[in-house]
N, CA, C and O atoms as a DFTB+ gen file, in Angstrom:
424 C
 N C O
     1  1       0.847      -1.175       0.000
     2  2       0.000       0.000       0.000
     3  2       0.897       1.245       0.000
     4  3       1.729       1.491       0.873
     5  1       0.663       1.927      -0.969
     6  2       1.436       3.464      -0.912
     7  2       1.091       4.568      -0.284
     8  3      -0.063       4.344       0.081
     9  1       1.322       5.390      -0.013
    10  2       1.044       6.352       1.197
    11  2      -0.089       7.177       0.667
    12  3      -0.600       7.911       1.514
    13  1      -0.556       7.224      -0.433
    14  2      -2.033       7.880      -0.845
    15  2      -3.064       7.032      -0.009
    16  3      -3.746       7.292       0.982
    17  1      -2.899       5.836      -0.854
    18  2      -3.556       4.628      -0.681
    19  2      -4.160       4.697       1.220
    20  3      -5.267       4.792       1.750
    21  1      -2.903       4.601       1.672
    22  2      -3.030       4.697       3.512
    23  2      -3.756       5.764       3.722
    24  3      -4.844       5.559       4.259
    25  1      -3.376       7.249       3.360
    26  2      -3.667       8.180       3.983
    27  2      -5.326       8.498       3.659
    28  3      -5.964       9.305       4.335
    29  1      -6.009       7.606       2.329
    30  2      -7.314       7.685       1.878
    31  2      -7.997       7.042       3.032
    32  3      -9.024       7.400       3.609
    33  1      -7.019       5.756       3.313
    34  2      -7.988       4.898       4.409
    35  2      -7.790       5.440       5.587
    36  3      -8.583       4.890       6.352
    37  1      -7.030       6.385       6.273
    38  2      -6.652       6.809       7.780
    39  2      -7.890       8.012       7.343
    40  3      -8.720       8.394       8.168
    41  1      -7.860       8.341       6.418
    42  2      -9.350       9.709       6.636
    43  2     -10.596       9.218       6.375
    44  3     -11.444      10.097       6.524
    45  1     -11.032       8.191       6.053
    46  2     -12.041       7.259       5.433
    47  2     -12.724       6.704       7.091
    48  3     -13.943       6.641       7.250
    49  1     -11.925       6.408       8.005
    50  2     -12.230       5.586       8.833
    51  2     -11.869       6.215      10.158
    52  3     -12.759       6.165      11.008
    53  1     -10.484       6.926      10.571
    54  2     -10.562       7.933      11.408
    55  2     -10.697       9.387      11.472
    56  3     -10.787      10.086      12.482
    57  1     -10.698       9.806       9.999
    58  2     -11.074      11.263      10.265
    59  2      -9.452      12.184       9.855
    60  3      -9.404      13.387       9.596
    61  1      -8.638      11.541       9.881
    62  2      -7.206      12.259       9.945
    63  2      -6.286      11.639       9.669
    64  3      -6.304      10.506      10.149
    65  1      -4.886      12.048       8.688
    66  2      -3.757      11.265       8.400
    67  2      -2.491      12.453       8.400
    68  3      -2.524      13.680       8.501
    69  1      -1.308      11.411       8.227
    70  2      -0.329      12.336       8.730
    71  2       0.113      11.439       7.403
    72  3      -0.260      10.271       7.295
    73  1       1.110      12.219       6.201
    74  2       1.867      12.341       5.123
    75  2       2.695      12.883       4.919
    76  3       2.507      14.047       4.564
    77  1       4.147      12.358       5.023
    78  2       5.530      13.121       4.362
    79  2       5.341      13.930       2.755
    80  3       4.923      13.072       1.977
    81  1       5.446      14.749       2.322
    82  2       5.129      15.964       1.607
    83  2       6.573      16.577       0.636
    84  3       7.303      17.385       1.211
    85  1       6.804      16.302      -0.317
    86  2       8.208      17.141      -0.731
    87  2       7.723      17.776      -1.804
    88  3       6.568      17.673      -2.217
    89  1       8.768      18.579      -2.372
    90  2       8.948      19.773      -3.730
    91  2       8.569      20.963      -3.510
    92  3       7.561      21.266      -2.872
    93  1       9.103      21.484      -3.861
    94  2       8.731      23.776      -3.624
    95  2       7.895      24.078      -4.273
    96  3       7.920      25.278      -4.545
    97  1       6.638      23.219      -4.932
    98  2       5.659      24.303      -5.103
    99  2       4.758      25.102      -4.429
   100  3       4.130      26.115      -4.738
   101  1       4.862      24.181      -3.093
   102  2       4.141      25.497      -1.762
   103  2       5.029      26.525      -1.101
   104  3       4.641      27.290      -0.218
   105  1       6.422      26.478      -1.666
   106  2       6.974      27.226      -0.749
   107  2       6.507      28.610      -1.041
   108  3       6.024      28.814      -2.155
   109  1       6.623      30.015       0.187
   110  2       7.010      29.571       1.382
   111  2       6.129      29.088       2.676
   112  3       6.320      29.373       3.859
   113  1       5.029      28.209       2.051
   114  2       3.760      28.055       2.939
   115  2       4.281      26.610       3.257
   116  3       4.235      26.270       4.439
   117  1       4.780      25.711       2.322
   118  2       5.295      24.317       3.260
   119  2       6.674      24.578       2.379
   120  3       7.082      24.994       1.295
   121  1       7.090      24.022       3.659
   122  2       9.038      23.889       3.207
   123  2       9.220      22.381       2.600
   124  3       8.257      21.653       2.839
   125  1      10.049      21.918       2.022
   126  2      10.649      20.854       1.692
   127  2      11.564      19.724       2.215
   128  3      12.702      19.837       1.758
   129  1      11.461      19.067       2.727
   130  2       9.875      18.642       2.817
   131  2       9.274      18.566       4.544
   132  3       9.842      18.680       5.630
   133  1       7.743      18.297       4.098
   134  2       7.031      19.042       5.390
   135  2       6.382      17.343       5.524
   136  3       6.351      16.579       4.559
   137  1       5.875      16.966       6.971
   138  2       4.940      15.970       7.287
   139  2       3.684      16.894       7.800
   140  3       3.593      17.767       8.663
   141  1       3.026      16.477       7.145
   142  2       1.629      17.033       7.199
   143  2       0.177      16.310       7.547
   144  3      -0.431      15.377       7.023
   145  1      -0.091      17.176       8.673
   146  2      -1.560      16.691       9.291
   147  2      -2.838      16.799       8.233
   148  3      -3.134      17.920       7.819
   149  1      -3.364      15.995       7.927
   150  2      -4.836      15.878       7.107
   151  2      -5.790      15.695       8.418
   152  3      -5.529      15.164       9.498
   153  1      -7.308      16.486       7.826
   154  2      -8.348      16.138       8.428
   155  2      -9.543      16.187       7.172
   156  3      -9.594      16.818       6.117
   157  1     -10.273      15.408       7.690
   158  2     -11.136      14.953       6.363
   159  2     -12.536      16.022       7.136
   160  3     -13.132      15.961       8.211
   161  1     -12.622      17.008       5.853
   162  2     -14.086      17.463       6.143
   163  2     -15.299      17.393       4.894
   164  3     -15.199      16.967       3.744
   165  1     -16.569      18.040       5.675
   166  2     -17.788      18.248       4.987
   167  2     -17.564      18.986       3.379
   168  3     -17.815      18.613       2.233
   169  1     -17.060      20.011       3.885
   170  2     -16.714      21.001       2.670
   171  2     -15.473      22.084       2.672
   172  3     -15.026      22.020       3.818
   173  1     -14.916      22.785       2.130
   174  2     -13.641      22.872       2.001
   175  2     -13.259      24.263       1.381
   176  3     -13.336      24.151       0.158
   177  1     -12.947      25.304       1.679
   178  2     -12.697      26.771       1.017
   179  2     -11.600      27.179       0.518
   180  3     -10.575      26.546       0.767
   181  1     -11.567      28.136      -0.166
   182  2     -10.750      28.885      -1.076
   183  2      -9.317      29.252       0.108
   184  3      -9.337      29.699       1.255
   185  1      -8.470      28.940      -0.550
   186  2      -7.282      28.797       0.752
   187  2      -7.216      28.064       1.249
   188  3      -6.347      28.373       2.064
   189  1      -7.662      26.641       1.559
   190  2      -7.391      25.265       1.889
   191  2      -6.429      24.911       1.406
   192  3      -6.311      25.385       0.276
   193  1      -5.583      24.246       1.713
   194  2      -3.901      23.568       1.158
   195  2      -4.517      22.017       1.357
   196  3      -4.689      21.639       2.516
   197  1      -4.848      21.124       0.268
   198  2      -5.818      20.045       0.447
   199  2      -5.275      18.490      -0.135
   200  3      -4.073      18.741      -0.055
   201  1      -5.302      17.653      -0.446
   202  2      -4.754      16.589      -0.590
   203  2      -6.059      16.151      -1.325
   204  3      -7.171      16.154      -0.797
   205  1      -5.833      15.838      -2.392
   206  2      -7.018      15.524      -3.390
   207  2      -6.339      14.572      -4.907
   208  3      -5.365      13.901      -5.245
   209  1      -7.335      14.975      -5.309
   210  2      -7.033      13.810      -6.642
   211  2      -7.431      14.077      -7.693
   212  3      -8.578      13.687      -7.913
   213  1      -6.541      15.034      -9.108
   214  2      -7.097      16.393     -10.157
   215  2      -6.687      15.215     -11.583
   216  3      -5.478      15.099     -11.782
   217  1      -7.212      14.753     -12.108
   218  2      -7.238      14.650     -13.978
   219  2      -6.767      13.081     -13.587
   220  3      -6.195      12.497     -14.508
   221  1      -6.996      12.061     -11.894
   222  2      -6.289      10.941     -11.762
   223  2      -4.983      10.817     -11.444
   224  3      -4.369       9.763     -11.612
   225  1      -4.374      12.063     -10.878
   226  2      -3.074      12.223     -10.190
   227  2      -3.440      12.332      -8.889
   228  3      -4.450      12.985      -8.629
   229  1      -2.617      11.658      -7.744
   230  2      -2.991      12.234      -6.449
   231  2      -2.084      13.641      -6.530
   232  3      -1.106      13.799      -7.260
   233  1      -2.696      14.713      -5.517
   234  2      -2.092      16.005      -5.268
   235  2      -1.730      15.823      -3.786
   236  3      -2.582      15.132      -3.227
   237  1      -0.933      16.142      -3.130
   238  2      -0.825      15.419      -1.932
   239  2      -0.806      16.853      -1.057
   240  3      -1.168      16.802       0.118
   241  1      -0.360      18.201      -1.670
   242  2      -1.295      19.880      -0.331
   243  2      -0.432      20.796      -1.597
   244  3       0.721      21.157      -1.833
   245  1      -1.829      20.900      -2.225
   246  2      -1.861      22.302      -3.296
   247  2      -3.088      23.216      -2.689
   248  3      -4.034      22.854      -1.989
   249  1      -2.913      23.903      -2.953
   250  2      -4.002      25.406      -2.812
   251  2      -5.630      24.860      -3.600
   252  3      -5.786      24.474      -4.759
   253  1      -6.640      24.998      -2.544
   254  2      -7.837      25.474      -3.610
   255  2      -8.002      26.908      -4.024
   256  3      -8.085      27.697      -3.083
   257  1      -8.075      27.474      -5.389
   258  2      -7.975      28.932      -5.433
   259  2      -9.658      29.149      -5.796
   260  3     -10.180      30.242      -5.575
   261  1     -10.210      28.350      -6.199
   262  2     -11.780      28.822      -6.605
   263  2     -12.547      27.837      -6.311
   264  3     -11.873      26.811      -6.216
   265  1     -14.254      27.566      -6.015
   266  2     -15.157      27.220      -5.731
   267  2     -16.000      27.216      -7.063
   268  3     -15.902      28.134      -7.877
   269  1     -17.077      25.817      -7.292
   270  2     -17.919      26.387      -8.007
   271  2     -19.027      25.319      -7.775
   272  3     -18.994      24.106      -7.566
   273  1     -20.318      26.514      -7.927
   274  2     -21.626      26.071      -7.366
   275  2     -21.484      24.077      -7.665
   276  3     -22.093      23.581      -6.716
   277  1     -21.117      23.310      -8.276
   278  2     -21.362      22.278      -8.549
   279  2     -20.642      21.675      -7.480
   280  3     -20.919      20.475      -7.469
   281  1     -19.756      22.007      -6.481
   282  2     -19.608      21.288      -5.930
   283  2     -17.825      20.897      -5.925
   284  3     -17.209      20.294      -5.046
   285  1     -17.310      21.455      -7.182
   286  2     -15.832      20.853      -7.750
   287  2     -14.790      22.527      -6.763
   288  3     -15.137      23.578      -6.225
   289  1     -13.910      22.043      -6.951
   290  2     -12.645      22.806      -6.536
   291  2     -11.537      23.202      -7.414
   292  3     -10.711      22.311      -7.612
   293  1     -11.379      24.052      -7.844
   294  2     -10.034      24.557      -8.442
   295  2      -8.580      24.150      -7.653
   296  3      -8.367      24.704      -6.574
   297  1      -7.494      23.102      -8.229
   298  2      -6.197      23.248      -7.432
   299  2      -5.157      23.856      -8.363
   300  3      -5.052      23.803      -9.588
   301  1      -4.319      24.530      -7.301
   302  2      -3.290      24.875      -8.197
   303  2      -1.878      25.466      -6.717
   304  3      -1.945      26.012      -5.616
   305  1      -1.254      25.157      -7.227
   306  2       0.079      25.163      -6.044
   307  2       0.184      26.691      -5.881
   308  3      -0.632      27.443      -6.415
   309  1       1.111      27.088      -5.200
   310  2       1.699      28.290      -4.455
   311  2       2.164      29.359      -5.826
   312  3       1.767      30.524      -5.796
   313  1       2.828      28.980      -6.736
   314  2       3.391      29.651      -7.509
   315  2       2.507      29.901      -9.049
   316  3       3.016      30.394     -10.055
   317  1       1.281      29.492      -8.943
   318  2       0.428      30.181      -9.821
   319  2      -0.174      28.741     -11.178
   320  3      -0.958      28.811     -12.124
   321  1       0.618      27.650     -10.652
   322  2       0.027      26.483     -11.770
   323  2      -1.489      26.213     -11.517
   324  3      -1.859      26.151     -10.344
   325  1      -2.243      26.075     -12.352
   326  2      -3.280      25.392     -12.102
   327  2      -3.393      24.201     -12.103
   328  3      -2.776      23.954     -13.139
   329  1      -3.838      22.894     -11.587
   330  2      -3.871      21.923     -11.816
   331  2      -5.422      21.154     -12.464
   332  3      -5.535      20.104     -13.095
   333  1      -6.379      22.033     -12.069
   334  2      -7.298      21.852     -12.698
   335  2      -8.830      21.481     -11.660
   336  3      -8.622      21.411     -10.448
   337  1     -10.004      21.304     -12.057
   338  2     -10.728      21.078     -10.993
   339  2     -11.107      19.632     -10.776
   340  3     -10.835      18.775     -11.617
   341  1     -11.726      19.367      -9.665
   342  2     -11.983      18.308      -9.132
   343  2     -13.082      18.343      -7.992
   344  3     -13.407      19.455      -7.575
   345  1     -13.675      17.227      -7.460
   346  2     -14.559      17.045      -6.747
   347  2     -14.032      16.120      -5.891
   348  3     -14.877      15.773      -5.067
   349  1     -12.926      15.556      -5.746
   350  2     -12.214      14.362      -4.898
   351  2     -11.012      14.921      -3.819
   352  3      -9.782      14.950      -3.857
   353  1     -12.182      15.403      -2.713
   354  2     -10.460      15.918      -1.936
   355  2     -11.085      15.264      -1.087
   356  3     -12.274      15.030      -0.870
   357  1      -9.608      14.850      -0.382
   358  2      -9.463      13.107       0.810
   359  2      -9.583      14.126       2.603
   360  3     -10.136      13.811       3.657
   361  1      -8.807      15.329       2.220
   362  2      -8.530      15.953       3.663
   363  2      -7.542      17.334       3.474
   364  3      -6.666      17.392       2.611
   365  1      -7.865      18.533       4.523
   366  2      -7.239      19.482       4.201
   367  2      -6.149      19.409       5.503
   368  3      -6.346      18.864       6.589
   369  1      -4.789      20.221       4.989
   370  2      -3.600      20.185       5.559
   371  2      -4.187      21.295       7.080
   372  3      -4.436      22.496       6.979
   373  1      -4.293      20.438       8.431
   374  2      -4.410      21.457       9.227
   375  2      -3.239      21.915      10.453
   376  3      -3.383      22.748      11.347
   377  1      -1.634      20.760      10.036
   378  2      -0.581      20.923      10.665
   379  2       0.357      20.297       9.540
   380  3       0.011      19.366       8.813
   381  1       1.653      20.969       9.494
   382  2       3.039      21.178       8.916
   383  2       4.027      21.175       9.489
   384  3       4.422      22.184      10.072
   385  1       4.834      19.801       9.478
   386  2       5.982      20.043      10.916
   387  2       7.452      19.994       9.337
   388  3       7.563      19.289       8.334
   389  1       8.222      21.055       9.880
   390  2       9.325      20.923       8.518
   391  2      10.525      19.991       9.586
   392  3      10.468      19.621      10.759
   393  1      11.657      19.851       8.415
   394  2      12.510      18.889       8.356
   395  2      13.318      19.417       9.924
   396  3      13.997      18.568      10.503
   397  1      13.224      20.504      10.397
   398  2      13.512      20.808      11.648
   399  2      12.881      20.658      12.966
   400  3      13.318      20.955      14.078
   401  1      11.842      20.171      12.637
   402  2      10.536      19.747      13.379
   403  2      10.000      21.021      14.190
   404  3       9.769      21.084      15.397
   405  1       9.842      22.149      13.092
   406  2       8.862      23.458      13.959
   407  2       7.865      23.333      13.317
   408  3       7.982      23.116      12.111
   409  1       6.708      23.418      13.850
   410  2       4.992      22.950      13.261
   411  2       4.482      24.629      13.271
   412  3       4.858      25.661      13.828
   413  1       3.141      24.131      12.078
   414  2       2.793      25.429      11.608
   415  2       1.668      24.720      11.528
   416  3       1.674      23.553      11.135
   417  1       0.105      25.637      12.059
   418  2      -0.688      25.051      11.756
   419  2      -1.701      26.423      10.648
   420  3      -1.607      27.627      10.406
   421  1      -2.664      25.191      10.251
   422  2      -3.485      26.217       9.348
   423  2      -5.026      25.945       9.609
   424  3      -5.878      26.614       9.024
């Protein structure tokens, strides 16, 4: 089982997962690399850093930048990519501990 795979079933069944996180497209909102707290909610807003699943890629904490009445989410990382929309997010990032172990929560 790969760590999507886990972290689908740790929010599926308890509500929350914890995921090692790398690459600078969030920087300077997650450093490289960050372990990151998931919590699985109802619904999910503009500025959420979220762990979802865009065109059949997992995204493991990109930005939602837009909402739309249907229900789907716009992702797109820190530095302006879009990744595209979706309706499949697993849990939003609500703690960030970096490779120094100082935690940041959101």
């Amino acid at each position: 089982m790969n760590k999507y795979d886990r972290a689908i079933r740790e929010l599926e069944t308890l509500g929350s997962a914890t995921m090692k996180c790398s690459g600078n497209s969030m920087l300077p909102i997650l450093s490289n690399p960050s372990t990151c707290v998931y919590r699985r909610q109802e619904r999910y807003a503009v500025g959420d850093i979220v762990f979802c699943k865009v065109k059949g890629r997992f995204i493991d904490a990109h930005l939602i930048t837009r909402t739309a009445a249907d229900g789907r989410y716009l992702i797109a990382n820190n530095r302006g990519h879009e990744n595209g929309w979706t309706a499949t997010v697993y849990g939003r990032v609500v703690e960030a501990v970096d490779k120094a172990g100082r935690a940041k929560t959101f």
